[in-house]
C-alpha positions, -999 to +999 in steps of 0.1 A: +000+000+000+030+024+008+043+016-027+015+022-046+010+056-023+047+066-034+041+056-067+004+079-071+028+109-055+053+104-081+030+109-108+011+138-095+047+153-090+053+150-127+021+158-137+016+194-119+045+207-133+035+196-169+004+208-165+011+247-153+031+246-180+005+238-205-018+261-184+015+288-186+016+283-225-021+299-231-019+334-243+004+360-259+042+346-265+071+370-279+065+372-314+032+375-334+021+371-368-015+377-377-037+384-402-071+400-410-088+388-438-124+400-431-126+438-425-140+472-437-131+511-434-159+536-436-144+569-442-162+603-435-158+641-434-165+648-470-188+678-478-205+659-513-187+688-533-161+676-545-148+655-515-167+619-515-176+593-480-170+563-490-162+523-480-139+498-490-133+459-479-103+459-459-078+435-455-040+432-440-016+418-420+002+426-387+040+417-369+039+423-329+070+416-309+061+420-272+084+437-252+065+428-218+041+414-207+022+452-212+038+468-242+045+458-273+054+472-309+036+462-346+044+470-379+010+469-399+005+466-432-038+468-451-054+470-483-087+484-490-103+468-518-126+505-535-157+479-544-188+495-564-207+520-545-234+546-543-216+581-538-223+617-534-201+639-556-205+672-563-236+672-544-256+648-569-257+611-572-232+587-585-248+549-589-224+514-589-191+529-593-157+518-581-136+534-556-095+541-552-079+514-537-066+525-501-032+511-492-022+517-454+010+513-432+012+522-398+036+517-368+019+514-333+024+512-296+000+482-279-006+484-246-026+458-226-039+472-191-040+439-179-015+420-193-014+396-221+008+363-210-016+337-199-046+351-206-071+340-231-088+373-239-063+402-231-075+436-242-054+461-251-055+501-265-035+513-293-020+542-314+003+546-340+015+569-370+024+561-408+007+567-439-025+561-464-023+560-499-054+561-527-048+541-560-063+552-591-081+528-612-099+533-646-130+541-631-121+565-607-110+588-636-142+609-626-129+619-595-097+631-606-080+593-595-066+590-635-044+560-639-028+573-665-020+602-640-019+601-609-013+563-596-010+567-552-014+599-539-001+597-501-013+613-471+004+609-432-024+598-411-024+584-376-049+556-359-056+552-326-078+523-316-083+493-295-099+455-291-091+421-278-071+389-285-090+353-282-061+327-277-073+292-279-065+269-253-041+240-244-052+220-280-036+251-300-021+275-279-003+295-299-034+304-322-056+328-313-082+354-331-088+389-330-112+419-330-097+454-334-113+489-340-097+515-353-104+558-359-082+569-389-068+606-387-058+613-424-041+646-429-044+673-462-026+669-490-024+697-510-011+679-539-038+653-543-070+652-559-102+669-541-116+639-544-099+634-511-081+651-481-067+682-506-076+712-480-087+691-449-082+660-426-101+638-433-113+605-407-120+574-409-135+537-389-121+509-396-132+473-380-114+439-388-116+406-376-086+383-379-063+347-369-031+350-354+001+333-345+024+335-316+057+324-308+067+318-266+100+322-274 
């Protein structure tokens, strides 16, 4: 009976270790790769004059590299896909026609208030600076957005945002999903097309859903 007691203590002594570790592994590691596929940026602040609101399906990815368990840094890279739309320009009606192409890079500061390692749904806030660019496509002549002339036209802009990770448990630990909103502060450019952000800011909302990966170490 003592055996088989010694024996049963032995195991659990094995076992408790293994299994804080598993419980340990759940959450945010070091590195991060991720990804959203499923997405969309409504932007606003156009008078219908000659500056147009507008939507298009947004798309990107995303590198973190944590630097605690509280901060980290990520590099983020989007496309907006300008899909047909109903618009407002020059204060009458445009039916079914494509939009620019929006091309975004930002750099940001995350910043999880209660920490991210171990947890399976750590929030976070976050803010960053870079740059938005419009492509011109052969129906976006109308605006101004000629292919033949003007291909990106850039603007600086800065987001600030926020959301939450979902890391899956111990049957895939390092995979998680994520929900993120972000408010896009675009600034003039007096070199661009009226179309968009030549004499004032203009904003924008942008909401993605995505998968990521993480590395512990």
């Amino acid at each position: 009976m003592i055996r088989i007691f010694v024996i049963v203590l032995a195991i659990a002594a094995c076992a408790a270790p293994r299994a804080a570790a598993q419980a340990s592994s759940v959450g945010a590691g070091k590195t991060e790769i991720g990804g959203f596929p499923l997405g969309g940026t409504f932007f606003v602040g156009g008078d219908d004059d000659g500056e147009v609101d507008f939507n298009v399906y947004s798309t990107g990815a995303n590198l973190t590299r944590y630097l605690t368990q509280r901060v980290a840094i990520e590099g983020e890279f989007g496309l907006g896909f300008g899909l047909a739309q109903d618009v407002t320009y020059k204060n009458a009606e445009v039916l079914h026609v494509q939009m620019p192409n929006v091309w975004t890079y930002f750099g940001n500061v995350v910043w999880f208030p209660g920490g991210a390692s171990g947890k399976r749904l750590p929030y976070y806030v976050t803010g960053g600076v870079g740059a938005v660019s419009l492509q011109s496509r052969q129906p976006t002549s109308q605006f101004g957005y000629d292919a033949d002339t003007v291909g990106f036209e850039t603007f600086l802009a800065e987001n600030i945002g926020g959301g939450v990770k979902i890391f899956r448990g111990a049957d895939a630990p390092d995979w998680g999903f994520r929900i993120d909103y972000r408010y896009l502060i675009v600034n003039a450019n007096s070199d661009a097309p009226a179309f968009f952000a030549k004499t004032t800011g203009r904003s924008g909302h942008r909401i993605s859903f995505g998968i990521l990966f993480t590395a512990k170490r």
